[in-house]
C-alpha positions in Angstrom: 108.9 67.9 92.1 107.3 69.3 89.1 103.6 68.9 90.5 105.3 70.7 93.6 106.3 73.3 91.5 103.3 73.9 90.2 101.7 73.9 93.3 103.8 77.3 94.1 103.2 78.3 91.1 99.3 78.6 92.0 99.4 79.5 95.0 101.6 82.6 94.5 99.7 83.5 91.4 96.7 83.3 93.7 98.1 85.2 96.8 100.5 88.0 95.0 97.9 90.6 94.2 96.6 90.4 98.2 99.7 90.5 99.6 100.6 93.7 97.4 97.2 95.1 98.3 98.3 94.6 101.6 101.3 96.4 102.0 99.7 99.4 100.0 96.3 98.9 102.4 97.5 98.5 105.7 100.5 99.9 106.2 101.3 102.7 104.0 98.0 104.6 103.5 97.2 104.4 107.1 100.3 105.5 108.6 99.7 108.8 108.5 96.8 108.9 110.0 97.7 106.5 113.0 100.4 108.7 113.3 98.1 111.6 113.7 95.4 109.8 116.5 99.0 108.6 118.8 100.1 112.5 118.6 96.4 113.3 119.7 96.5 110.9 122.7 99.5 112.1 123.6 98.7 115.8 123.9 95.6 114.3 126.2 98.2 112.3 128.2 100.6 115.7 128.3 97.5 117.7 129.1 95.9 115.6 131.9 96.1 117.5 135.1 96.3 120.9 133.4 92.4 122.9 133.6 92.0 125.3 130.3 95.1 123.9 128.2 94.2 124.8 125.0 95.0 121.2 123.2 95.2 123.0 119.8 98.2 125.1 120.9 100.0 122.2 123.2 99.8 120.1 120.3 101.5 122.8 118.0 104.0 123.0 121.0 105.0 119.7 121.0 104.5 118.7 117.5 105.3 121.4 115.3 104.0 121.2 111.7 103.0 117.5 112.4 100.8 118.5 115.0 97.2 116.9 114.6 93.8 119.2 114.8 92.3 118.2 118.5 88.5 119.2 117.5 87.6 115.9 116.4 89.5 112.1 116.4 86.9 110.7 114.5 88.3 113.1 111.8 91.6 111.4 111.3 89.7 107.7 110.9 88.3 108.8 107.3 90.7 107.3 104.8 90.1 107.1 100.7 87.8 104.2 99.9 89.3 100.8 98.2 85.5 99.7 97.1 82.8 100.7 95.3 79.3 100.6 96.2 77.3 97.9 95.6 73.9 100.3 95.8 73.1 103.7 96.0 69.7 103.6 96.8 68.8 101.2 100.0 68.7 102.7 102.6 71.6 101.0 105.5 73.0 98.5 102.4 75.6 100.2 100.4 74.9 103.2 100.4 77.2 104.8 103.0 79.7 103.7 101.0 79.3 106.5 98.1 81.8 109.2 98.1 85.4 109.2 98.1 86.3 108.5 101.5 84.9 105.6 104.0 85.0 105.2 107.8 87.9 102.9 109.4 87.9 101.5 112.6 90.3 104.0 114.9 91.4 100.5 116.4 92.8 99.1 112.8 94.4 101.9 112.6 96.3 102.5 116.0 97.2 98.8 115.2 97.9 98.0 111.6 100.0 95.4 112.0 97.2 93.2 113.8 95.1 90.7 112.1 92.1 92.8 112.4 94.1 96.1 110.7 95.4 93.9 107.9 92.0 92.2 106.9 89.9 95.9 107.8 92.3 97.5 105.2 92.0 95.2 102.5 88.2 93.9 103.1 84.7 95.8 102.7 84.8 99.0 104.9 81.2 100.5 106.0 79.7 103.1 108.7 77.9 101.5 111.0 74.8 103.1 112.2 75.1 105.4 114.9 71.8 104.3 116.4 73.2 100.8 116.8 71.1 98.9 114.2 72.6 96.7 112.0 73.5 97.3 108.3 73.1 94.8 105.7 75.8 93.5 103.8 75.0 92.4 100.7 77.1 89.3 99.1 76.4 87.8 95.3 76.3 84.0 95.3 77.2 82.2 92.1 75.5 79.4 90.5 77.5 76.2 90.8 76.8 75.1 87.4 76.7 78.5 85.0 73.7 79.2 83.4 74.1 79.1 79.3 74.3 82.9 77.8 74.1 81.8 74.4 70.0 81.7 73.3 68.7 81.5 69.7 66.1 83.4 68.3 63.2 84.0 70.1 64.5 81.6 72.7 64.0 81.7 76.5 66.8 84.0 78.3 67.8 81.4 81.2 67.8 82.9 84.7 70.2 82.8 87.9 68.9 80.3 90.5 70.7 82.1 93.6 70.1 85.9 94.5 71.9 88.6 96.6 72.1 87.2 100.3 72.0 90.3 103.1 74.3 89.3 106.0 73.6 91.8 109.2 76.1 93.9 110.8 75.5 94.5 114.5 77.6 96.8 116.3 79.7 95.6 119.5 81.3 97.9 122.1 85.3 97.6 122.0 86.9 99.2 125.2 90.4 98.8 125.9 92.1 100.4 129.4 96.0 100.8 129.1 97.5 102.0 132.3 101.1 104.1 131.8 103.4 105.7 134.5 103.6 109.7 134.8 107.1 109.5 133.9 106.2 109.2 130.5 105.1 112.7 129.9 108.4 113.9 130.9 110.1 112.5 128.1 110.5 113.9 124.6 107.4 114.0 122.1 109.5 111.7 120.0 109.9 108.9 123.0 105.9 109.8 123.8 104.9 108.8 120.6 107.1 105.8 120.1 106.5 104.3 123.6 102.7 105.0 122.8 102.7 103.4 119.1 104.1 100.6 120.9 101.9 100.1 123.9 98.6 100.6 121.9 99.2 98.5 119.1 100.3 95.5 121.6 97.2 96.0 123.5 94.9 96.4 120.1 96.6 93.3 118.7 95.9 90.9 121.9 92.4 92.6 122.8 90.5 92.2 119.5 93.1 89.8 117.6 92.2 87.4 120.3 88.3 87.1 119.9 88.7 87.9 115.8 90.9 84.3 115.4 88.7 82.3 117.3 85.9 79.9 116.3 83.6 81.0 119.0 80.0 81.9 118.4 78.9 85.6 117.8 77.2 86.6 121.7 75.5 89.7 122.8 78.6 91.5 123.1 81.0 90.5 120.5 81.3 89.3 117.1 81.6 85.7 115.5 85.4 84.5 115.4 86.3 84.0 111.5 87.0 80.7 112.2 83.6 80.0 113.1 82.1 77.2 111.0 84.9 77.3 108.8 86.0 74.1 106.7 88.9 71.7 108.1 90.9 70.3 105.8 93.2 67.3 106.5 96.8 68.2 106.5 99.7 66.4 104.0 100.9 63.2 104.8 104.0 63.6 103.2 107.1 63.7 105.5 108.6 66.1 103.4 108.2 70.2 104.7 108.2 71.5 101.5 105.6 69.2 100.0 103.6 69.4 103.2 103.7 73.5 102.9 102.8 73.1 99.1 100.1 70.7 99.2 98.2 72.5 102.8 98.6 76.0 101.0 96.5 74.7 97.7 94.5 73.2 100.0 93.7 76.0 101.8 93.4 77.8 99.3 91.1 75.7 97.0 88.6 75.1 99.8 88.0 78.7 100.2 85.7 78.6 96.3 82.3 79.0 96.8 82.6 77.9 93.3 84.8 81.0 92.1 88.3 80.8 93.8 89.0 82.8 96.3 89.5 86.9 95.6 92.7 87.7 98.2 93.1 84.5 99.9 95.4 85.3 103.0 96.4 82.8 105.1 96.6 83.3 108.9 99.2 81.1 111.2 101.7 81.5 113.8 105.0 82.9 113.6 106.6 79.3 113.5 104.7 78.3 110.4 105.7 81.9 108.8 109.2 82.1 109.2 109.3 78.5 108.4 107.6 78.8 104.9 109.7 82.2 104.5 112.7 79.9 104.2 111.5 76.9 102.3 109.8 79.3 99.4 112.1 82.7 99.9 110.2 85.1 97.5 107.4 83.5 97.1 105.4 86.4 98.0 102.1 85.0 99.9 100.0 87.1 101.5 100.4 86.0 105.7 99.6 87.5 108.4 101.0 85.9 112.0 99.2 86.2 115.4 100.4 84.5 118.9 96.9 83.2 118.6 97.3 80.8 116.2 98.5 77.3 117.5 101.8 76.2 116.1 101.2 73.6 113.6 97.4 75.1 112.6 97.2 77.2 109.4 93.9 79.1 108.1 92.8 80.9 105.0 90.3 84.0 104.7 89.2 85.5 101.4 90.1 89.4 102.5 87.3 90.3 99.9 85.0 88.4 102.0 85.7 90.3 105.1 83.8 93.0 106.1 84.0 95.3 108.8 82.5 99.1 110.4 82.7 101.3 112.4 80.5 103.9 114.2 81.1 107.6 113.6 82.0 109.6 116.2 82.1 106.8 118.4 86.1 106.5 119.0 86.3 108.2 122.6 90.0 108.2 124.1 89.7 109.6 127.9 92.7 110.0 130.3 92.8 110.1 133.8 95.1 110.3 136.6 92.8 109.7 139.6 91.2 106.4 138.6 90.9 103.3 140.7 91.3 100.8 138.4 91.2 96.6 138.9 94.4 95.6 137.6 92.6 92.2 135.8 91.8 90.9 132.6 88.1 89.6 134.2 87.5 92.6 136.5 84.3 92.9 138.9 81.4 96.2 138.8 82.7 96.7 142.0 86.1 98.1 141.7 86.5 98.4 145.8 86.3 94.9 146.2 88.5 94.3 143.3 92.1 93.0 144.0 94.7 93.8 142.9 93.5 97.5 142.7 95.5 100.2 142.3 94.8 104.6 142.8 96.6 105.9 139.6 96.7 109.2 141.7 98.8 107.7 144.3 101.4 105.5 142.0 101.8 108.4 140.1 100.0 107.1 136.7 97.7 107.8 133.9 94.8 105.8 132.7 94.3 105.8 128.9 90.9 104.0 128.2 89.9 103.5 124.3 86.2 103.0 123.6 84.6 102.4 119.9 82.4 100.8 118.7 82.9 98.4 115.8 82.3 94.9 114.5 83.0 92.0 111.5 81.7 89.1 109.7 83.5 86.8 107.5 80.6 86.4 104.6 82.6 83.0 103.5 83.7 80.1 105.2 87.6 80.3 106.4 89.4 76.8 105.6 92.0 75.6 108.6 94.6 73.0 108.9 95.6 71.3 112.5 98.9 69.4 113.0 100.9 70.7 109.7 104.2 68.7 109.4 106.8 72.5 108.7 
């Protein structure tokens, strides 16, 4: 029991300062402003149908002092930056990162609570270029054995064997298409924004949460999965849950060094696993995020500081319509008249509320991941 002991002991010495950077990255400074872009939709949604509404004023109307400026969305996606730059003076590295505020994804933050909010906010935030080039990320790899500092007199200085590494960021178009009822506009702002919160973070979460978790291969149109290439490691043996939890976690863990350990290890799993390892180690405080993507009985670890992700200015766009014909499928065809099911949002009395941005991700370290954990 002691080694097990110690086992938590590391692990939540290891995880505590990610999962508090966490809960101050993802949830609270954000919350505003993904307040502010659902109370923009909605005005759209309210003001669909209506020529020359002035949004500025509807938006006062229904939202009082709260009410969010209509000129620009792309506005309310500038938070304070969490990072530093790396360099000021190349050109598409680091250097959109100097001033006090950086760029976030307007999907991470209509959905905070999803995998990709939770590693955007506590990862490596950069504009993307609006041309669509790719920026360089630059990452500092470590020698495995460190070089001696300590020279005598006159001596030779010894040098690092390993350099900075750029790692490209290509932009990917994101569009989502969430389809409500006109009923929904008749009911108070407060309801609007709830039910709108609700319906944009489930469809944020399942899009991009979906392709983010995988271990597919970047293509053409999307990014990598983070669990691309990353290292298996063989689950416990013992029949014990607790012991099993203990020993995958410092597994995990351990296997994310590349030699240093890990920055903000966070480990990834399903619900199952979570609640599980909630009552086994109450308090323990490890940073976990849960997805309906994750297998029961698999478990992964990121580095957070390892995660880096942009967005393009300017390039949120959310449109509304009310006299779409839409294919009501996940794999839809060009050809939406010989689409089935389709359905005229005009004549079922509905709104079409299609989200467009462009963004994308790489993990610049191998994720670890356990299959068949025994709790």
């Amino acid at each position: 029991m002691a080694d097990i002991a110690a086992d938590i002991a590391a692990v939540k010495s290891l995880s505590i300062g990610i999962e508090r950077r966490l809960r101050r990255g993802a949830i609270n400074p954000l919350r505003e402003a993904q307040k502010q872009l659902v109370r923009s939709i909605a005005v759209k949604l309210v003001a669909v149908g209506k020529p020359g509404t002035d949004l500025d004023v509807l938006a006062k109307h229904l939202f009082g002092n709260g009410a969010p400026s209509m000129r620009s969305l792309s506005g309310l996606t500038r938070v304070k930056a969490a990072i530093s730059p790396a360099m000021t003076t190349v050109p598409s590295w680091a250097g959109d990162l100097v001033g006090d505020e950086v760029l976030t994804s307007a999907l991470a933050i209509l959905a905070p609570q999803s995998v990709y909010g939770q590693l955007t906010a506590a990862g490596l935030r950069v504009e993307l270029l609006s041309s669509g080039g790719a920026v360089r990320i630059p990452t500092a790899k470590v020698d495995a054995d460190p070089v001696d500092v300590f020279v005598s007199e006159g001596g030779a200085i010894p040098a690092r064997s390993r350099f900075l590494e750029n790692h490209p960021l290509a932009s990917f178009k994101a569009a989502l298409l969430t389809v409500t009822t006109g009923d929904l506009i008749k009911k108070g702002p407060a309801t609007i924004e709830a039910i709108l919160t609700r319906l944009l973070a489930q469809d944020i979460m399942r899009s991009v949460d979906k392709v983010l978790i995988s271990a597919s291969a970047a293509t053409t149109s999307r990014p990598a999965g983070i669990l691309n290439g990353a290292t298996v490691v063989p689950p416990s043996t013992s029949t014990d849950p607790a012991t099993a939890a203990a020993e995958d976690i410092a597994a995990l863990i351990a296997a994310l060094a590349d030699p240093l350990p890990a920055e903000r290890p966070v480990l990834i799993m399903n619900v199952k696993q979570s609640v599980a390892l909630d009552l086994m180690f109450p308090g323990a405080n490890l940073a976990v995020v849960t997805s309906e993507f994750v297998p029961a009985g698999t478990v992964s670890a990121v580095d957070a500081a390892d995660f880096a992700s942009g967005a393009a200015p300017d390039s949120f766009d959310a449109s509304v319509s009310t006299e779409a014909l839409v294919h009501s499928d996940t794999a839809p065809v060009a050809d939406v008249m010989t689409g089935s099911p389709a359905m005229s949002l005009w004549q079922q009395d509905c709104q079409g509320l299609r989200l467009i941005e462009d963004i994308s991700w790489q993990l610049l370290s191998k994720a670890s991941t356990a299959t068949g954990v025994k709790w």
